[in-house]
TITI-736887 format. One record per residue: x, y, z of N, C-alpha, C in turn; residue in one letter; residue number from 1. Coordinates in steps of 0.02 Angstrom, whole numbers, plus 50000, padded with zeros to 5 digits. Example, Ala and Ser with C-alpha at 12.3 -4.5 7.8 and 13.67 -1.06 7.14 Angstrom:
2
site n_east->50660	n_north->49716	n_up->50390	ca_east->50615	ca_north->49775	ca_up->50390	c_east->50660	c_north->49835	c_up->50390	residu->a	num->1
site n_east->50642	n_north->49888	n_up->50354	ca_east->50684	ca_north->49947	ca_up->50357	c_east->50645	c_north->50002	c_up->50394	residu->s	num->2
//
This chain:
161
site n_east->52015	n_north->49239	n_up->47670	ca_east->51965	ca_north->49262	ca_up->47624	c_east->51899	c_north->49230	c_up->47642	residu->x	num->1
site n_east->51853	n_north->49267	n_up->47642	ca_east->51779	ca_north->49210	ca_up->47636	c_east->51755	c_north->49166	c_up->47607	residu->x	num->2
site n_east->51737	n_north->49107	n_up->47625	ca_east->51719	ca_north->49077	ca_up->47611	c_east->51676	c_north->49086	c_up->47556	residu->x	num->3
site n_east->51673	n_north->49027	n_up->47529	ca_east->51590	ca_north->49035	ca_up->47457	c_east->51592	c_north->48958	c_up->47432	residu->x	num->4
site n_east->51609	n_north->48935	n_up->47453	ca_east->51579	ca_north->48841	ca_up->47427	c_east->51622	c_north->48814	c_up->47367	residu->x	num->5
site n_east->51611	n_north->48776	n_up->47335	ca_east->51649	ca_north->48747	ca_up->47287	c_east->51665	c_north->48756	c_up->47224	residu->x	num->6
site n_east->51605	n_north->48817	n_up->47192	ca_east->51609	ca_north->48826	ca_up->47151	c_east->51672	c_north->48890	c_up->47136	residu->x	num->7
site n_east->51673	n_north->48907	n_up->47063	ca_east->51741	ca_north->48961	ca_up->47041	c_east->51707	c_north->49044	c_up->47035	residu->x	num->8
site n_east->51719	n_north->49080	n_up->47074	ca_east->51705	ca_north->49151	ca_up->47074	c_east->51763	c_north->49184	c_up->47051	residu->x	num->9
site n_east->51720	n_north->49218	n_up->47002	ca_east->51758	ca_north->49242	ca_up->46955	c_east->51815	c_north->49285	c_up->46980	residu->x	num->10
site n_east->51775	n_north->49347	n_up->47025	ca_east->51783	ca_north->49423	ca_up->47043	c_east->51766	c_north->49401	c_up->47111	residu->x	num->11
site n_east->51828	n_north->49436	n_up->47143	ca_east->51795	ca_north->49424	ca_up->47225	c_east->51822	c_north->49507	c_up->47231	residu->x	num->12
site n_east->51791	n_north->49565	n_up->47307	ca_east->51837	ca_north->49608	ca_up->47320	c_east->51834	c_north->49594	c_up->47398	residu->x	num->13
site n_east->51871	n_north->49590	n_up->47428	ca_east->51902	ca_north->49576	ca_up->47510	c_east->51917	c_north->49669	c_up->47522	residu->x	num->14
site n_east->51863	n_north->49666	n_up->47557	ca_east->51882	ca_north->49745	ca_up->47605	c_east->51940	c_north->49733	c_up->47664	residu->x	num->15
site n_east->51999	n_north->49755	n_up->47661	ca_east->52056	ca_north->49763	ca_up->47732	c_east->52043	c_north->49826	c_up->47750	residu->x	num->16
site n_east->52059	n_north->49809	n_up->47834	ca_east->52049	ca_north->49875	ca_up->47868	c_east->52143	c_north->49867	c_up->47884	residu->x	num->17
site n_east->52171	n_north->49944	n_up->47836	ca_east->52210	ca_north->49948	ca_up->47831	c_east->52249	c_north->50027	c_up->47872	residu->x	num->18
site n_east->52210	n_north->50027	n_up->47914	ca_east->52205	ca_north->50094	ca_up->47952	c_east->52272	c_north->50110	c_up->48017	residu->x	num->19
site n_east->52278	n_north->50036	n_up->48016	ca_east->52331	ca_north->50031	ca_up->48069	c_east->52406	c_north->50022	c_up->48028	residu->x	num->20
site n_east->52406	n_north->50011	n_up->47984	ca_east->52483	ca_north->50011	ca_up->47934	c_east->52516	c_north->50066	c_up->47934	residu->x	num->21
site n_east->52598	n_north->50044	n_up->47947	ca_east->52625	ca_north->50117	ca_up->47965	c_east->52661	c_north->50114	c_up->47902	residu->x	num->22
site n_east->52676	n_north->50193	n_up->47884	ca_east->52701	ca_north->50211	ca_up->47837	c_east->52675	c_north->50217	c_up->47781	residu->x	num->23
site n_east->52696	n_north->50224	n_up->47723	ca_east->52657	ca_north->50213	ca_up->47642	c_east->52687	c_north->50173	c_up->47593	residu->x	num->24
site n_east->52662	n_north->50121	n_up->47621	ca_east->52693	ca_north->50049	ca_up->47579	c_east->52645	c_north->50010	c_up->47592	residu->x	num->25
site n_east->52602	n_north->49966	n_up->47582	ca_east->52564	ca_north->49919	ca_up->47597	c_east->52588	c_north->49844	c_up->47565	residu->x	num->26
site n_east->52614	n_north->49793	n_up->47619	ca_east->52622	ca_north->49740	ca_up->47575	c_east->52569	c_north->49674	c_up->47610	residu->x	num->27
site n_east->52543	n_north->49631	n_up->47558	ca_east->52482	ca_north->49575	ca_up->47558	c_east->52523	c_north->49520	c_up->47565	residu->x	num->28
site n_east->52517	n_north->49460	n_up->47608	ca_east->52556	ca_north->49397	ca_up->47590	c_east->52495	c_north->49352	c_up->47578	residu->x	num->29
site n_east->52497	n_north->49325	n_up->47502	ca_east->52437	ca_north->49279	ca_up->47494	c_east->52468	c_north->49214	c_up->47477	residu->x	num->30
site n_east->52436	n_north->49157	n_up->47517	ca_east->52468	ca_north->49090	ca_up->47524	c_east->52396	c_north->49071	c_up->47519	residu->x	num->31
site n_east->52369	n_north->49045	n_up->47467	ca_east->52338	ca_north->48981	ca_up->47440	c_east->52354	c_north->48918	c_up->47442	residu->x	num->32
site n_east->52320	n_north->48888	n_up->47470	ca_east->52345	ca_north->48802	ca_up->47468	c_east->52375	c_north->48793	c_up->47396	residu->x	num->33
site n_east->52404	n_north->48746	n_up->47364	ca_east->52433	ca_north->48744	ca_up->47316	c_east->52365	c_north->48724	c_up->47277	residu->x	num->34
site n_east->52368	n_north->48726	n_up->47237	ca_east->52288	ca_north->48688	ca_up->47181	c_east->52229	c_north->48718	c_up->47201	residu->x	num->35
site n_east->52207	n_north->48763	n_up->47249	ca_east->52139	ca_north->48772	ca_up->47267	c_east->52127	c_north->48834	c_up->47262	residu->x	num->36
site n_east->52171	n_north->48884	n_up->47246	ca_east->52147	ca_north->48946	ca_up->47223	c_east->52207	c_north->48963	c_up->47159	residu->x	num->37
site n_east->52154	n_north->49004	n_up->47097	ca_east->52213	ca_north->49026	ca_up->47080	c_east->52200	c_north->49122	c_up->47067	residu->x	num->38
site n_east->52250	n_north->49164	n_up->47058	ca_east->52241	ca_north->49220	ca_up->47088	c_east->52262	c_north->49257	c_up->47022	residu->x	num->39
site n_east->52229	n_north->49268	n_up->46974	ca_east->52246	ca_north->49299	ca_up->46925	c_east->52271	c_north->49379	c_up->46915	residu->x	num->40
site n_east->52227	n_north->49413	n_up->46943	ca_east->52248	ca_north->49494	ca_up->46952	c_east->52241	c_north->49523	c_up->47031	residu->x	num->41
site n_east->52300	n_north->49584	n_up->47066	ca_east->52254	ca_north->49624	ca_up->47115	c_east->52251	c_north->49685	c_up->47105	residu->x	num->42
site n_east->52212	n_north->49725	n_up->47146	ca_east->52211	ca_north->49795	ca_up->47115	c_east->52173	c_north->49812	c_up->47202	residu->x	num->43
site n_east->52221	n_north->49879	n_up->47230	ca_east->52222	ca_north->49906	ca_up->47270	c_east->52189	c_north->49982	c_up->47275	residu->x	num->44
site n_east->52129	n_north->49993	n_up->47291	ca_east->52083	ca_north->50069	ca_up->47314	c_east->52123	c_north->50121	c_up->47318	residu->x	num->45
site n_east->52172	n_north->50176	n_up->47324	ca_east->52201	ca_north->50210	ca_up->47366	c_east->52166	c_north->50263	c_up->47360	residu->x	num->46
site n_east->52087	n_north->50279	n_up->47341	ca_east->52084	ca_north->50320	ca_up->47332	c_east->52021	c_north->50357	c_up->47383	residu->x	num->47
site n_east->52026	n_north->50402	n_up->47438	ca_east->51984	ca_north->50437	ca_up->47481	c_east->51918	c_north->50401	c_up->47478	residu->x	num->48
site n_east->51887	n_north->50392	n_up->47537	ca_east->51814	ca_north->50387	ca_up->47519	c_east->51769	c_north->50434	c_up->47504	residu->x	num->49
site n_east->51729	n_north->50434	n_up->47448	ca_east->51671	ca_north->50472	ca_up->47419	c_east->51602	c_north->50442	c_up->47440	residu->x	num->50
site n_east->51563	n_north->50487	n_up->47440	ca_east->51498	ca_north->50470	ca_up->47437	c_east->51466	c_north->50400	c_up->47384	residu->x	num->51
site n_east->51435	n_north->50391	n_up->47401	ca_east->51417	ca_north->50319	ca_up->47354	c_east->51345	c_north->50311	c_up->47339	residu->x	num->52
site n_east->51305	n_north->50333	n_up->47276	ca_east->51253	ca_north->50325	ca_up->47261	c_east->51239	c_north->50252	c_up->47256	residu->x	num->53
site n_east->51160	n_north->50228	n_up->47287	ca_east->51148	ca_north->50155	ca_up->47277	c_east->51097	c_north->50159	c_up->47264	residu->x	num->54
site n_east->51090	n_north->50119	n_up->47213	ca_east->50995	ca_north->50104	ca_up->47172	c_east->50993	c_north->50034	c_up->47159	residu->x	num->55
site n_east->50943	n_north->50020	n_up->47207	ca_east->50944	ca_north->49932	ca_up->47189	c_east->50894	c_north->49919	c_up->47142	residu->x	num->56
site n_east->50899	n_north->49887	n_up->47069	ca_east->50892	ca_north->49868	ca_up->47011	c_east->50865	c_north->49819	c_up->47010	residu->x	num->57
site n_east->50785	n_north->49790	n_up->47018	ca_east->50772	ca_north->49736	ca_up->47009	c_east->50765	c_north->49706	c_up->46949	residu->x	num->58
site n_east->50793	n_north->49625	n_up->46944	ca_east->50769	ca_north->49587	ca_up->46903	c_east->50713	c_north->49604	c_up->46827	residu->x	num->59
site n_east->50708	n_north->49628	n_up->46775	ca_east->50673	ca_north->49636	ca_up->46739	c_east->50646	c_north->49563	c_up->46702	residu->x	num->60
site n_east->50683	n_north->49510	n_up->46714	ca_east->50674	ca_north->49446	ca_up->46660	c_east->50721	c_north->49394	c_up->46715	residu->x	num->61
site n_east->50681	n_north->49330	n_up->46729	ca_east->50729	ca_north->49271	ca_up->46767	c_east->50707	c_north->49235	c_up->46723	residu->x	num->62
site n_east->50727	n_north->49162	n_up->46690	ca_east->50712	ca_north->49111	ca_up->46645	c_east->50739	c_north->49032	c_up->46671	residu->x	num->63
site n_east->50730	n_north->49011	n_up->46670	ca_east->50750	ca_north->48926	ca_up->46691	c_east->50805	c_north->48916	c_up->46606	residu->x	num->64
site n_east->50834	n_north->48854	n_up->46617	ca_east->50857	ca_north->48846	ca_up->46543	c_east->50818	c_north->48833	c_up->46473	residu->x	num->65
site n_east->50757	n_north->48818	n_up->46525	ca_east->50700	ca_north->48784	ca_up->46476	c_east->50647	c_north->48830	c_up->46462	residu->x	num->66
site n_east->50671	n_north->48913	n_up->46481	ca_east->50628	ca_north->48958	ca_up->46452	c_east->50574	c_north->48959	c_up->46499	residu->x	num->67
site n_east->50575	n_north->48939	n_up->46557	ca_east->50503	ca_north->48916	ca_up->46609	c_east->50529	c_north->49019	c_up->46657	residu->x	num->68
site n_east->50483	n_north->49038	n_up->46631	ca_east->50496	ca_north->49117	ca_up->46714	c_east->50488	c_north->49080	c_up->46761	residu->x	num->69
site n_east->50553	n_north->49110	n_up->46818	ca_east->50556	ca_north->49103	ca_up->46891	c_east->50543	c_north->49166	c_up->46907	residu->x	num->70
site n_east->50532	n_north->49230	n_up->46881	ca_east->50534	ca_north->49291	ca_up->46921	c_east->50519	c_north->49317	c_up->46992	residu->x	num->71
site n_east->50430	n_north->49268	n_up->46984	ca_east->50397	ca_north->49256	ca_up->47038	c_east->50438	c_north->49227	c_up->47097	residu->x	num->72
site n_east->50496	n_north->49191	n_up->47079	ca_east->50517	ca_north->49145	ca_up->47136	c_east->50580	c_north->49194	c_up->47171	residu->x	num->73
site n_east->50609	n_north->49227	n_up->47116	ca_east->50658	ca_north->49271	ca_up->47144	c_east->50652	c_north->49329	c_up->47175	residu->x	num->74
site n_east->50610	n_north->49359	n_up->47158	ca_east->50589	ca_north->49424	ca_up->47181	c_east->50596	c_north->49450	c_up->47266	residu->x	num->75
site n_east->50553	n_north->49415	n_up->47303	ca_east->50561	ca_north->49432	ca_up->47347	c_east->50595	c_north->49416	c_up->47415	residu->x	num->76
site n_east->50608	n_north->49434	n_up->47471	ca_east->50633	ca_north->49411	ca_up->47530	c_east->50595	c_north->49362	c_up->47564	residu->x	num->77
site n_east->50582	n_north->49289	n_up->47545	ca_east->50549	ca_north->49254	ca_up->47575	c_east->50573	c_north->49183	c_up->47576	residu->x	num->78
site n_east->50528	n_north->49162	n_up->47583	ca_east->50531	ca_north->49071	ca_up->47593	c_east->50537	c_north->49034	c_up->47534	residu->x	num->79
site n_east->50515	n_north->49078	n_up->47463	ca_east->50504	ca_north->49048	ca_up->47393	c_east->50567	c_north->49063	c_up->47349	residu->x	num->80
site n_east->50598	n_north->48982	n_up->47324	ca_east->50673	ca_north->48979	ca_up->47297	c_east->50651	c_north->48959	c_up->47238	residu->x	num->81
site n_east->50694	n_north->48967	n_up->47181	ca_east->50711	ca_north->48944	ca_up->47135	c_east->50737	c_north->48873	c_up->47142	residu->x	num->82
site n_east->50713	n_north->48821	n_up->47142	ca_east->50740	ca_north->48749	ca_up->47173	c_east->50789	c_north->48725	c_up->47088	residu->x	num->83
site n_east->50836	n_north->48701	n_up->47121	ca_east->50884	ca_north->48657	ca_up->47056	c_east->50912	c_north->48614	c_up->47070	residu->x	num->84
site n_east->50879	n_north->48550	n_up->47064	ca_east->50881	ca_north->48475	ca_up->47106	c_east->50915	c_north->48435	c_up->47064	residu->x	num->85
site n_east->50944	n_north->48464	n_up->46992	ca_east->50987	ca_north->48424	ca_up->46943	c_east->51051	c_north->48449	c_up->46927	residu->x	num->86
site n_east->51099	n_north->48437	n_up->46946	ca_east->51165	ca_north->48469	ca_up->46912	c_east->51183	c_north->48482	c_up->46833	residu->x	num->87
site n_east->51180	n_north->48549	n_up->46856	ca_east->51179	ca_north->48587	ca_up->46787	c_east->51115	c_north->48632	c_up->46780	residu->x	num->88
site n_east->51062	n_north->48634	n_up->46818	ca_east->51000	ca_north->48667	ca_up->46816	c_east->51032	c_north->48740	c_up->46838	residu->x	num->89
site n_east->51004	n_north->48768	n_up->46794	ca_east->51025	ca_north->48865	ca_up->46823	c_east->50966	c_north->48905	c_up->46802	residu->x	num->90
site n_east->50969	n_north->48970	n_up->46794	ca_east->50925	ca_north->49014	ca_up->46775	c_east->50955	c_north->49072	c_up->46724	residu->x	num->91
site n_east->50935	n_north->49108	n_up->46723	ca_east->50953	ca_north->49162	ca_up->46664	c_east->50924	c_north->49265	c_up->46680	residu->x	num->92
site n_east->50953	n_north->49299	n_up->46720	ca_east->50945	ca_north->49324	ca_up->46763	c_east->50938	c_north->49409	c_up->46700	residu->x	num->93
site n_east->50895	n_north->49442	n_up->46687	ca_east->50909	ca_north->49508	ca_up->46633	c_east->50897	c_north->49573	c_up->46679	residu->x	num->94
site n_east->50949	n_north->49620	n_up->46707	ca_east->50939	ca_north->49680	ca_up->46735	c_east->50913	c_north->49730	c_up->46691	residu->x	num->95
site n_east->50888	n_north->49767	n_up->46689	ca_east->50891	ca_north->49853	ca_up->46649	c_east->50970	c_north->49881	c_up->46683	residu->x	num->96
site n_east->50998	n_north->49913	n_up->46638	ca_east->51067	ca_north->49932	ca_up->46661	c_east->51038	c_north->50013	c_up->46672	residu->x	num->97
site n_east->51066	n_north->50038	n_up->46743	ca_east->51069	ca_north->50094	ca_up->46770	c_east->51065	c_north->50144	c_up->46734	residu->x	num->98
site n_east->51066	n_north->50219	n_up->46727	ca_east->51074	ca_north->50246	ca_up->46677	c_east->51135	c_north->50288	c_up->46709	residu->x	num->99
site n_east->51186	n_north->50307	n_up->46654	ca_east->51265	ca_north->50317	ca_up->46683	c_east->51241	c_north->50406	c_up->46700	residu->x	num->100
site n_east->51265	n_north->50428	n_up->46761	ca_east->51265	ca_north->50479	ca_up->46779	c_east->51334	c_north->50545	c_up->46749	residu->x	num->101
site n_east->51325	n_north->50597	n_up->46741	ca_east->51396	ca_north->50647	ca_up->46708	c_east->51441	c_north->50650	c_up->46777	residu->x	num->102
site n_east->51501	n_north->50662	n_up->46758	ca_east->51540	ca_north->50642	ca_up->46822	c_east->51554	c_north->50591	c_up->46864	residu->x	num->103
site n_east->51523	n_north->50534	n_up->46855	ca_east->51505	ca_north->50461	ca_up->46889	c_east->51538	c_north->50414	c_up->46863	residu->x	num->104
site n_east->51563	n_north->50366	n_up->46897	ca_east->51569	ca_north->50289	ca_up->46871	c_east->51512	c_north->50262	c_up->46888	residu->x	num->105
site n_east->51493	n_north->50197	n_up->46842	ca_east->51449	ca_north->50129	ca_up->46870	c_east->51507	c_north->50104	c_up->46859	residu->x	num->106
site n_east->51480	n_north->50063	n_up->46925	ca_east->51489	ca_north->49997	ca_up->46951	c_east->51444	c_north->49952	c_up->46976	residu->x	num->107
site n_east->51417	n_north->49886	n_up->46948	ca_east->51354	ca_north->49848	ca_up->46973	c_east->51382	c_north->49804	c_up->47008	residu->x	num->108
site n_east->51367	n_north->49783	n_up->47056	ca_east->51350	ca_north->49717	ca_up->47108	c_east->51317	c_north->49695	c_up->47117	residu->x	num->109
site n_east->51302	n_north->49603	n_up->47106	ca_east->51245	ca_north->49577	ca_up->47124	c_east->51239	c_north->49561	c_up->47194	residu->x	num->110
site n_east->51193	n_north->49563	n_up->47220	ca_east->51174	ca_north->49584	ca_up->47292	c_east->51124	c_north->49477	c_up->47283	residu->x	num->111
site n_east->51148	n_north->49440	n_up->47303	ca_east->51091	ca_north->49374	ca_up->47289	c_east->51094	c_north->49344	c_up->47373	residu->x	num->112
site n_east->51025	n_north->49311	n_up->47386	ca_east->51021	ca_north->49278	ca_up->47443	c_east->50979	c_north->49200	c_up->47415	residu->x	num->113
site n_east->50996	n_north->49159	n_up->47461	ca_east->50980	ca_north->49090	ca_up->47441	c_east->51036	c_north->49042	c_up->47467	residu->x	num->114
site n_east->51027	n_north->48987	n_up->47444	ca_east->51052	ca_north->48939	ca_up->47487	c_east->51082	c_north->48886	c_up->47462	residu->x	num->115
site n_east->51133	n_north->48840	n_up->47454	ca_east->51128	ca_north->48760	ca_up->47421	c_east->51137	c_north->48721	c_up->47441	residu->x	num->116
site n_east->51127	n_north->48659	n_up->47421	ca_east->51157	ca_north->48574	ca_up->47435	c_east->51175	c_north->48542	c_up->47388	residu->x	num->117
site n_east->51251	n_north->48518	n_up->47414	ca_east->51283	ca_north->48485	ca_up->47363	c_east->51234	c_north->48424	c_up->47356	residu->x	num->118
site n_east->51242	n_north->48415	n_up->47296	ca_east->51234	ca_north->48343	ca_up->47250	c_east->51289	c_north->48287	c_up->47272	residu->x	num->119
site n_east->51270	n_north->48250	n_up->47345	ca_east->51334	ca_north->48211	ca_up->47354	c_east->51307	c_north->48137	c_up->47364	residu->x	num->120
site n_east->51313	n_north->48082	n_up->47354	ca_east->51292	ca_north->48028	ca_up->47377	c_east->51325	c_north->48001	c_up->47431	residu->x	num->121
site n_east->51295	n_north->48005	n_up->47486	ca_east->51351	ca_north->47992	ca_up->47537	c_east->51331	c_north->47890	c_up->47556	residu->x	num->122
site n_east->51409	n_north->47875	n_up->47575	ca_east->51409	ca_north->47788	ca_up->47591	c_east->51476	c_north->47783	c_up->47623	residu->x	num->123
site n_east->51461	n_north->47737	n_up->47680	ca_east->51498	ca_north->47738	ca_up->47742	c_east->51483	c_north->47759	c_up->47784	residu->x	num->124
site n_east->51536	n_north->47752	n_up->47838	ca_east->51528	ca_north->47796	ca_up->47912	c_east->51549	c_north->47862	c_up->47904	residu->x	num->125
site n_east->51540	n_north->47912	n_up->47962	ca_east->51564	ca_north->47988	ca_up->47933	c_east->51607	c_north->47984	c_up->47953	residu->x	num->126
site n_east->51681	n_north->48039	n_up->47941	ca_east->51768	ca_north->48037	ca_up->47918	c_east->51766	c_north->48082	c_up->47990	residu->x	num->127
site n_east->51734	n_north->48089	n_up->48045	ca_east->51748	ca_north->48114	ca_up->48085	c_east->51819	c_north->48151	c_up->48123	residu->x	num->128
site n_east->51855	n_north->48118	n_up->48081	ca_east->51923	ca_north->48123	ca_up->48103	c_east->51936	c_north->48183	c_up->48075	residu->x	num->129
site n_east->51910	n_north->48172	n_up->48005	ca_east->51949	ca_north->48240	ca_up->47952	c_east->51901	c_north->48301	c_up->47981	residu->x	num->130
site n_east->51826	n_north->48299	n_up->47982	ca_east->51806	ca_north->48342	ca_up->48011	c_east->51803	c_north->48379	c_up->48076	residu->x	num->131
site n_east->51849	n_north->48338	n_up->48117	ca_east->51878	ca_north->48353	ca_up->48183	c_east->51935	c_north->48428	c_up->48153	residu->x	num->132
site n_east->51979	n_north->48395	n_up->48110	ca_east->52036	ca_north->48422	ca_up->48096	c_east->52006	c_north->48480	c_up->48057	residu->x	num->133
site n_east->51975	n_north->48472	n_up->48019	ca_east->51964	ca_north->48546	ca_up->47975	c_east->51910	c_north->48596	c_up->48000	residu->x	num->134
site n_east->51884	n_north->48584	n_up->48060	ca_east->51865	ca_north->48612	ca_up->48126	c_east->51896	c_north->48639	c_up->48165	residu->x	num->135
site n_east->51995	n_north->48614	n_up->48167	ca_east->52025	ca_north->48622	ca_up->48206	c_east->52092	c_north->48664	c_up->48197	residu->x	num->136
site n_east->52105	n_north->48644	n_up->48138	ca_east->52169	ca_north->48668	ca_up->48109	c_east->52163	c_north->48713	c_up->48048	residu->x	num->137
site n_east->52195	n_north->48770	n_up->48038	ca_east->52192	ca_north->48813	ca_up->47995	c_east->52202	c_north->48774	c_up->47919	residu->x	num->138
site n_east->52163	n_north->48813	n_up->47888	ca_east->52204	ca_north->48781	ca_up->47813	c_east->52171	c_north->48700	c_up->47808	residu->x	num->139
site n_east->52161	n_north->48669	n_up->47839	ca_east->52129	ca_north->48603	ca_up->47833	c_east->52089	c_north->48592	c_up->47803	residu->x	num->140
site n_east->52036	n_north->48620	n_up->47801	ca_east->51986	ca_north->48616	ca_up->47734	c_east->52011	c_north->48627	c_up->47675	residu->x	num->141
site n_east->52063	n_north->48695	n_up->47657	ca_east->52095	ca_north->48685	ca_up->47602	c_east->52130	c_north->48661	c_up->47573	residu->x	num->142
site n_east->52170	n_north->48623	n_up->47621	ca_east->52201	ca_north->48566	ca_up->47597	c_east->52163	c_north->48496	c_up->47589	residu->x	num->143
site n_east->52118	n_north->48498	n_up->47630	ca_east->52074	ca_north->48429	ca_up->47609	c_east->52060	c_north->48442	c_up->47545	residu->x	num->144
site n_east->52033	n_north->48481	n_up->47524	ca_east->51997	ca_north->48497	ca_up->47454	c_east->52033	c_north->48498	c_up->47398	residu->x	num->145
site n_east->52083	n_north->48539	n_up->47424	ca_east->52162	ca_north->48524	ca_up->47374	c_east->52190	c_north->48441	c_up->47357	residu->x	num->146
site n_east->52179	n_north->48426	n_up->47416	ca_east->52213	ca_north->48311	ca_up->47413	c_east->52137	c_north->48309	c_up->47369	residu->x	num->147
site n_east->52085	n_north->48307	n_up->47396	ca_east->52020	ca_north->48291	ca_up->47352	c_east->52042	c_north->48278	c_up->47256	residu->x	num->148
site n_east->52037	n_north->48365	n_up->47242	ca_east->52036	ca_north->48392	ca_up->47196	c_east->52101	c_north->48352	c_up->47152	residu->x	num->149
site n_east->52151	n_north->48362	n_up->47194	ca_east->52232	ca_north->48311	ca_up->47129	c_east->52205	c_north->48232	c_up->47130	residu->x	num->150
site n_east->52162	n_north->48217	n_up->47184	ca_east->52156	ca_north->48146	ca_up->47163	c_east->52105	c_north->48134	c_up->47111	residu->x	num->151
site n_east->52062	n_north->48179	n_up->47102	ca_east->51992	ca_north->48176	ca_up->47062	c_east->52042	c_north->48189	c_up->46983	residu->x	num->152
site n_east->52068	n_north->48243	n_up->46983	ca_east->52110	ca_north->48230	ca_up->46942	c_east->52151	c_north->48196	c_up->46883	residu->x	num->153
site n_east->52191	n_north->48172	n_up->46950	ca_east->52221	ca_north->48115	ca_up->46917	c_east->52187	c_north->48033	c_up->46899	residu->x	num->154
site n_east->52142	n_north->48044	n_up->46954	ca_east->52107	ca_north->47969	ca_up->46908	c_east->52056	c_north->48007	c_up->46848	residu->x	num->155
site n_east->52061	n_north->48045	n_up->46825	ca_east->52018	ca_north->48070	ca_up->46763	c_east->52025	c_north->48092	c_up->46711	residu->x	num->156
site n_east->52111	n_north->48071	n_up->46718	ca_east->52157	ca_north->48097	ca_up->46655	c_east->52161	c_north->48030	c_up->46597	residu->x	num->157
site n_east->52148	n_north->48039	n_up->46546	ca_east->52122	ca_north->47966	ca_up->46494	c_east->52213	c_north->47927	c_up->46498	residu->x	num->158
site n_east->52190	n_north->47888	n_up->46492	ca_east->52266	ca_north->47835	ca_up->46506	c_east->52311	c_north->47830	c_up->46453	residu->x	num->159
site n_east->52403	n_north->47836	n_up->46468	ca_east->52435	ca_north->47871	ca_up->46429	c_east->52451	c_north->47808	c_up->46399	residu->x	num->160
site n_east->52462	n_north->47798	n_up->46331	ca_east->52490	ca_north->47739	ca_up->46300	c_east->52570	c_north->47733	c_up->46264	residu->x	num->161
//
């Protein structure tokens, strides 16, 4: 699956090119590291491709938490970001919703470009080793993140008496 960083996405959809499968059965084998994904629903297309109307919908209203407009900052394809240098800083994003066509489904997608950096304090030498390995070996990052994640965990569970 693709990548997307640390945070929890809600809704993902993974396009397969399923063109080479013989017969009419399609089966998925999904193996998640244990702890690092969890996979609530799937739901499979089978249905012909149609034509696909697209209208890209800009932004009507962006807001900081503090009510400050970023609009200006989001708007266009450039060099100018919405910066959020405090964990927990976000924005507040208001579309005009499409108007539903007769015969049509909507369906919206946010279409976003931009960039981040974790909030990490780094101390020590670098783990070169591990980043050798999760460079090297499948699944290694997700399992690093997975050992990460049960140890953060468990030291954060209030102490049992």
């Amino acid at each position: 699956m693709p990548g997307g960083g640390p945070f929890i996405a809600e809704d993902r959809v993974v396009t397969l090119d399923v063109s080479r499968v013989p017969g009419d059965q399609l089966r998925i084998r999904i193996r998640p590291p244990a702890g690092f994904w969890a996979f609530n629903s799937f739901a499979v297309d089978y249905t012909s491709d149609e034509s696909v109307r697209v209208e890209t919908v800009p932004p009507a209203e962006a807001r900081t938490d503090h009510g400050q407009s970023v609009l200006a900052e989001l708007q266009g394809v450039d060099d100018s970001y919405y910066e959020m240098p405090r964990i927990g800083d976000c924005a507040y994003l208001r579309f005009p919703a499409p108007p539903s066509r007769s015969g049509m489904k909507r369906t919206v997608f946010l279409h976003s470009r931009g960039y981040y950096r974790l909030h990490l304090t780094g101390s020590g030498d670098p783990d070169t080793a591990t980043l050798q390995q999760i460079q090297s070996e499948p699944d290694a990052a997700a399992l690093f993140a997975a050992a990460r994640f049960a140890a953060w965990r468990r030291n954060s569970q209030p102490a049992s008496h």
